[in-house]
VMD Tcl script that draws the C-alpha trace (Angstrom):
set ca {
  {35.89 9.76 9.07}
  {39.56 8.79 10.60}
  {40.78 6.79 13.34}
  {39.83 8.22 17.03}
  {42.58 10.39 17.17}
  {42.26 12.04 13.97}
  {38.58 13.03 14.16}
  {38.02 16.82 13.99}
  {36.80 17.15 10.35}
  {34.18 14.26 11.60}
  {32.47 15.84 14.28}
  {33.27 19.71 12.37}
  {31.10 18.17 9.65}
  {28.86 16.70 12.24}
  {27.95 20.31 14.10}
  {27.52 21.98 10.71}
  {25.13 19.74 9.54}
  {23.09 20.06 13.07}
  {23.00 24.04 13.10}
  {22.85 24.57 9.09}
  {19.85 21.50 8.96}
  {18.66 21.86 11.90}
  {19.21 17.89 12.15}
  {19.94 16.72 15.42}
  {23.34 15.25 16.15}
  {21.74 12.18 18.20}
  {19.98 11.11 15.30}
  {22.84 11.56 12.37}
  {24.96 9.76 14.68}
  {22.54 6.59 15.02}
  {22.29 6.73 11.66}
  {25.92 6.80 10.68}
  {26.59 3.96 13.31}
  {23.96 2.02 11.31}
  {25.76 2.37 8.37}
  {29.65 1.13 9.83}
  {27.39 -1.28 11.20}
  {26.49 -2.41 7.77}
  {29.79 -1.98 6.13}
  {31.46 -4.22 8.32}
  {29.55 -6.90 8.54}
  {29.86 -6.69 4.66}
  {33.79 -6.20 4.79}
  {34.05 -9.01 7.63}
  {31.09 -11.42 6.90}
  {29.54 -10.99 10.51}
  {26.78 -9.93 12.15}
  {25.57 -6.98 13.80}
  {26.62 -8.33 17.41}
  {29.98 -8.56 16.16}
  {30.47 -4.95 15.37}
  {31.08 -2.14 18.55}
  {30.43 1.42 16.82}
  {31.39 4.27 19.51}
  {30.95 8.03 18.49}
  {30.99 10.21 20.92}
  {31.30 14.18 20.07}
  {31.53 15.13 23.21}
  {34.82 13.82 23.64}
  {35.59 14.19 20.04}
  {35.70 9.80 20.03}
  {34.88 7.55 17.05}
  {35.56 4.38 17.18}
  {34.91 0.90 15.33}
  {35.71 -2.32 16.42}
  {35.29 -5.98 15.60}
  {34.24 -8.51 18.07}
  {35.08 -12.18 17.83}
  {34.08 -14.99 20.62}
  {37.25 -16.36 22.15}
  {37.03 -20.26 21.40}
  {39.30 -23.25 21.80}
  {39.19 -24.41 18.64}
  {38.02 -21.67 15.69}
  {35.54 -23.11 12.88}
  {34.90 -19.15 11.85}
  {38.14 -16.93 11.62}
  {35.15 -14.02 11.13}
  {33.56 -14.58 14.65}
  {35.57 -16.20 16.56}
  {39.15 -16.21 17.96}
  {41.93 -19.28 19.36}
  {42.86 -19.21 23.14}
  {45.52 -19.08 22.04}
  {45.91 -16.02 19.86}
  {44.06 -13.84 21.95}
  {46.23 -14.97 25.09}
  {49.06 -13.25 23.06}
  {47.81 -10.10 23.10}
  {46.29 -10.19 27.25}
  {47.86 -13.42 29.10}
  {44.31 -12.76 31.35}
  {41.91 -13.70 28.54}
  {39.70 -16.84 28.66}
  {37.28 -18.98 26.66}
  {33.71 -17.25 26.71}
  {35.22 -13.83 26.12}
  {35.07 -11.20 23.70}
  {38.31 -10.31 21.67}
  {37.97 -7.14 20.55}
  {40.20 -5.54 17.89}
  {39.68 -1.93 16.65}
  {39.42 -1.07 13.27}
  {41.06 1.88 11.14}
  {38.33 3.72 9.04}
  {40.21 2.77 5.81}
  {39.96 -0.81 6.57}
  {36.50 -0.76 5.26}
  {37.40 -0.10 1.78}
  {35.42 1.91 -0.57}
  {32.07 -0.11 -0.50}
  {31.77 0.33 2.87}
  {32.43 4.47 2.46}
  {29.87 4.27 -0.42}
  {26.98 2.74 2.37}
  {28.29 4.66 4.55}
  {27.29 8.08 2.24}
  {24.41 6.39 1.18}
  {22.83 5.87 4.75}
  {23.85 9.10 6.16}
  {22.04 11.08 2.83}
  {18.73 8.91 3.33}
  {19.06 9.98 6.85}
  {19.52 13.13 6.20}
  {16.53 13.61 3.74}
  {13.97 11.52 6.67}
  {14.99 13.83 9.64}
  {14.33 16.54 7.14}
  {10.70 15.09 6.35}
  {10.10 14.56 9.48}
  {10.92 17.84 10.42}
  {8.66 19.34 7.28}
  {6.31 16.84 8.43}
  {6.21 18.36 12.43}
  {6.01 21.40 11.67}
  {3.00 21.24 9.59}
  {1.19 18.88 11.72}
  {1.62 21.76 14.48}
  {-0.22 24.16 11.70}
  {-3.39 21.25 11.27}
  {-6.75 23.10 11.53}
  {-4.30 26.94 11.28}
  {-4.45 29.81 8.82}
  {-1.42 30.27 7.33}
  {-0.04 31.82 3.61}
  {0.88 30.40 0.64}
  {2.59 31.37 -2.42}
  {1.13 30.59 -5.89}
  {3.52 28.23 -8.02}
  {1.61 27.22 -11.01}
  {-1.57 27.07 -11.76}
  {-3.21 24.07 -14.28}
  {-5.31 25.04 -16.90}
  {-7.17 22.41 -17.87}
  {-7.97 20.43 -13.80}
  {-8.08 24.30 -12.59}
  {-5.99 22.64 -9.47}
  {-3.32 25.78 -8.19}
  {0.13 24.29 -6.55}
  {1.16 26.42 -3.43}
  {4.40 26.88 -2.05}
  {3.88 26.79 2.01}
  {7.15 27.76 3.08}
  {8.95 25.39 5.43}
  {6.01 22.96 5.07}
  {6.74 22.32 1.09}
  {4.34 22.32 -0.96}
  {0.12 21.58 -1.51}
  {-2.57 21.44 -4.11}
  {-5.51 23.75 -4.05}
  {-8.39 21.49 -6.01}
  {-10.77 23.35 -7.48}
  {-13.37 22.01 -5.35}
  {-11.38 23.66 -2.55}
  {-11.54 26.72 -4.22}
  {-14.21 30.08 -3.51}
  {-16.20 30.43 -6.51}
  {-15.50 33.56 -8.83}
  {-11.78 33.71 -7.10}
  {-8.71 33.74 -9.84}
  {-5.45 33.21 -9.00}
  {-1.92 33.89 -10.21}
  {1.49 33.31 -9.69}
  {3.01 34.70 -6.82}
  {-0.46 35.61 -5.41}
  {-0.32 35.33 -1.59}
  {-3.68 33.44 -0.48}
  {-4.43 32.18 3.31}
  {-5.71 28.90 3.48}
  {-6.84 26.61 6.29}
  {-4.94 23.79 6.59}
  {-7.54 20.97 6.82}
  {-5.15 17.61 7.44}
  {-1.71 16.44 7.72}
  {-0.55 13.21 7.04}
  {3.03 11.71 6.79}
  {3.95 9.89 4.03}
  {7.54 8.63 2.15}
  {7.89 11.67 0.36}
  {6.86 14.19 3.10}
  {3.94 15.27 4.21}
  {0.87 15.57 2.16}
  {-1.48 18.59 3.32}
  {-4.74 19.09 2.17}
  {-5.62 22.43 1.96}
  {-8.89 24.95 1.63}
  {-10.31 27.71 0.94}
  {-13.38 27.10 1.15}
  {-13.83 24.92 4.55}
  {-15.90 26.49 7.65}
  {-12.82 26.02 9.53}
  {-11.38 29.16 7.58}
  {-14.06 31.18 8.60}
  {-14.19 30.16 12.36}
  {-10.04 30.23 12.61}
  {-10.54 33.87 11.63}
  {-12.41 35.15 14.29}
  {-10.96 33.29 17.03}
  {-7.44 35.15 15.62}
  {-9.49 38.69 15.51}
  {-12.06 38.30 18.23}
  {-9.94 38.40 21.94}
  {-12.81 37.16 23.60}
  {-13.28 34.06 21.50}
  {-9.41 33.88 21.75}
  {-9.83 33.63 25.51}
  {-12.84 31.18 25.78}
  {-15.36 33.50 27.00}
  {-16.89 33.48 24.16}
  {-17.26 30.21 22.46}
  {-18.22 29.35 18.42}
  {-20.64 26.79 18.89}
  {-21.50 25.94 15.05}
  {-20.66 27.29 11.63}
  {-21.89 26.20 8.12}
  {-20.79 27.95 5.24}
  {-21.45 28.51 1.16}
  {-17.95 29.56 0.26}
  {-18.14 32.99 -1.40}
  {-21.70 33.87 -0.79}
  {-22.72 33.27 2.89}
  {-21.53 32.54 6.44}
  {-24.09 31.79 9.49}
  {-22.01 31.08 13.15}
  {-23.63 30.34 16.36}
  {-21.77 32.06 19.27}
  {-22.71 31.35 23.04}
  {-21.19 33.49 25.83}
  {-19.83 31.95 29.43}
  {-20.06 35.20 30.77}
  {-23.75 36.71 31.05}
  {-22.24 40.21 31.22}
  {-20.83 39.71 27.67}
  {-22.69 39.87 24.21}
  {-21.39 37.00 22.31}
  {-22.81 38.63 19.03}
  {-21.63 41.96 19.52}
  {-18.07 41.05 20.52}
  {-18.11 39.05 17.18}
  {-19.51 41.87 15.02}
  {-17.11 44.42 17.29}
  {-17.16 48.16 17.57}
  {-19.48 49.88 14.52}
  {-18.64 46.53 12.54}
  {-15.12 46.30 12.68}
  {-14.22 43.09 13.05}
  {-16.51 41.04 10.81}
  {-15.78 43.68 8.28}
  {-12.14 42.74 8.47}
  {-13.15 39.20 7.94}
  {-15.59 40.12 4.88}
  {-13.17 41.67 3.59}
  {-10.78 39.01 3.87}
  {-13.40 36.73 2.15}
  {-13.80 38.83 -1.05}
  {-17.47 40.15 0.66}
  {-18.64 37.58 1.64}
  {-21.58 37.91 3.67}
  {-21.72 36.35 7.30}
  {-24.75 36.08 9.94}
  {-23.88 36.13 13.14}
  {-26.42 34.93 15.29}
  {-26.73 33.91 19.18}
  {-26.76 30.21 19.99}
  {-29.33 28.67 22.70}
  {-30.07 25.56 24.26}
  {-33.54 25.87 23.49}
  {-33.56 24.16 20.44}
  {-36.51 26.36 18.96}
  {-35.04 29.54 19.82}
  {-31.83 28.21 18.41}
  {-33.31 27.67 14.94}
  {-35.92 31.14 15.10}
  {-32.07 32.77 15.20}
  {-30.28 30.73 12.79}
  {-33.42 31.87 10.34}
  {-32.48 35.27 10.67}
  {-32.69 37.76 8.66}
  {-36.27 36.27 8.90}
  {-38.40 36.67 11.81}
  {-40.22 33.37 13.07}
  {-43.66 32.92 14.05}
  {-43.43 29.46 15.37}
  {-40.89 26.37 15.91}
  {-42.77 22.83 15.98}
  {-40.25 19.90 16.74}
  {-41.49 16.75 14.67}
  {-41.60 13.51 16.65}
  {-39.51 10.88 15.53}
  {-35.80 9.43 15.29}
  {-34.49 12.18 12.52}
  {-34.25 15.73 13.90}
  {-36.84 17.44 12.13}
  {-39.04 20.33 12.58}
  {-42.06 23.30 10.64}
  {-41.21 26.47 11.17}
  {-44.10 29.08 10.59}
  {-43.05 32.73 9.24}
  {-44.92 35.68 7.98}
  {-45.94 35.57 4.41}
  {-44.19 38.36 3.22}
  {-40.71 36.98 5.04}
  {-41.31 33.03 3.30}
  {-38.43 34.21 0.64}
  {-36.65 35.61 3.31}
  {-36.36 32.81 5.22}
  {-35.66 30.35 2.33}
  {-33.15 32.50 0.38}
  {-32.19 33.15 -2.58}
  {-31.94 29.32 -4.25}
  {-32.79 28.33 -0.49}
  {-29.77 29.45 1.00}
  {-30.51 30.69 4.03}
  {-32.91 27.62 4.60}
  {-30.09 25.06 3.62}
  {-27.31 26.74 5.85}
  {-30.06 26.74 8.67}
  {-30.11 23.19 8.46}
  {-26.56 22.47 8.59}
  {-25.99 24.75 11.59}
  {-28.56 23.30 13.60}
  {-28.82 19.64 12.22}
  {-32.59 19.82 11.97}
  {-34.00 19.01 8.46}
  {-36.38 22.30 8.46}
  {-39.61 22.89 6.58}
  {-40.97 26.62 6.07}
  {-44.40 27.42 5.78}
  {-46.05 30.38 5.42}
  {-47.97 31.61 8.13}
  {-51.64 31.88 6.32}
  {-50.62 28.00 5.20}
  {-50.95 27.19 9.23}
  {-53.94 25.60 10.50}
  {-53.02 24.57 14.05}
  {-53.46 26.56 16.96}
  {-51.18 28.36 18.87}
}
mol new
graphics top color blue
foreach p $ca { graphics top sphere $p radius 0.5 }
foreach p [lrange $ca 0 end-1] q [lrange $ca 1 end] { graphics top cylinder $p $q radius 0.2 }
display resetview
């Protein structure tokens, strides 16, 4: 950084960094006044109102300058200027004005060029993590891929490499059971939250949130992509079994079917996807007992009773030979009923039902 007229390697160095960082100039350039501001007021023993920084690339200007108060009599030679001096430079000056006297770069000495550095690298490395941090709080609640780094051994936790969004930390409680993973393995995860910290962004990660599931078919399903078909509710057993509720706007579209798509296709993209997974798509309702008679499914249902009371609860009724159908292997099916719906659900068997129809 030179004097105003001898400026080009300044504001050469200043473009570079903008197109080859993708740092904008606005901000390097508050950021380098900030530190001339700070040098000196540390050269001069002032304070920030007595410093003028000007850069302006436009016109290829840079330009520091002290500012002193012009005074009659001067008690600090740092702030403040005589009448009398200051008439000898402009005859027109008067008490109450500012004396202004440029500065060469060099003046500031090597402590100041040292701040100087030091300011404009810190800024450098925030605009960059805000930049990583943007552009990953644009991907919140997205797919994308990841690159295995490392994996740990012992915790089981596998380090990603997420491209321009750094780096995150698949837990093993994130993980689908019976997945392995190793480095360089490409995996697409949902990105579940985003939030800014000193060191960058810190993203937390899954692959085994609903969200996953659901962010897949709204990318392969053009229907749900244009709102005419709408997900309604999803609950999910990572690796084993998907149920999603799906309501259609437009009566002259099946929900279910566009979800399922021609002879399977597009849920057997999906399973595939998720390692075979196995996913029930079922029709939602607003009639609470037809909703849960489909979330049951495979199962058929005899009969839905509601439960009075404050917690949503209900007895379903099903045929004897569907009762370990409709509870599932370890109660499955039963358990992701229940979180699809939000009704705590009790199955009997039909010959175990006294009341009348």
């Amino acid at each position: 950084m030179a004097t105003a007229t001898n400026n080009n390697e300044f504001f050469e160095a200043l473009a570079a960094l903008e197109k080859e960082r993708g740092l904008p100039a606005d901000y390097l350039i508050e950021k380098i006044k900030a530190a001339i501001v700070i040098a000196v007021k540390k050269d001069y023993e002032v304070e920030d109102e007595n410093v003028i920084v000007d850069i302006d690339p436009s016109i290829g200007a840079f330009r520091a300058s002290l500012a002193r108060e012009i005074v009659e009599e001067v008690e600090n030679p740092h702030t403040q200027v005589s009448l009398e001096d200051a008439q000898r430079v402009r005859k027109s000056y008067q008490i109450g004005q500012k004396f202004i006297t440029q500065l060469k770069t060099k003046e500031f000495g090597r402590i100041a060029a040292q701040t100087a550095k030091h300011v404009i690298r810190q800024g450098i490395r925030e605009a960059e993590r805000n930049a990583q941090c943007s552009e990953m709080q644009s991907r919140a609640h997205e797919i994308i891929s990841a690159t295995v780094v490392s994996i740990d051994p012992e915790r089981g936790n596998v380090t990603l490499d997420l491209g321009k969004g750094g780096s995150a930390v698949l837990p093993r409680n994130e993980q689908v059971p019976g997945e392995h993973y190793n480095e360089g393995d490409i995996l697409q995860v949902y990105v579940v939250d985003v939030v800014p910290t000193e060191r960058g962004p810190r993203v937390t990660i899954s692959r085994t949130h609903p969200g996953l599931v659901k962010r897949m078919f709204e990318l392969e399903v053009p229907e749900i992509y244009d709102g005419t078909v709408e997900i309604k509710a999803i609950a999910r057993e990572a690796g084993a079994r998907t149920k999603m509720a799906v309501y259609s706007r437009d009566p002259n579209v099946d929900p279910v079917g566009a979800c399922i798509g021609a002879h399977g296709s597009r849920v057997e993209k999906i399973v595939e996807e998720l390692g075979g997974e196995k996913i029930d798509i079922i029709r939602w309702s607003e009639d609470v007992s037809e909703f849960i008679s489909a979330a049951l499914s495979p199962a058929k249902v005899v009969k839905v009773e509601l439960l009075p009371g404050e917690t949503k609860s209900c007895r379903v009724t099903v045929p004897d030979h569907q009762l370990s159908l409709a509870i599932g292997n370890k109660g499955q099916n039963a358990r992701l009923c229940a979180r699809l719906t939000g009704y705590n659900i009790d199955i009997r068997p039909e010959s175990g039902y006294y009341g009348e129809e």
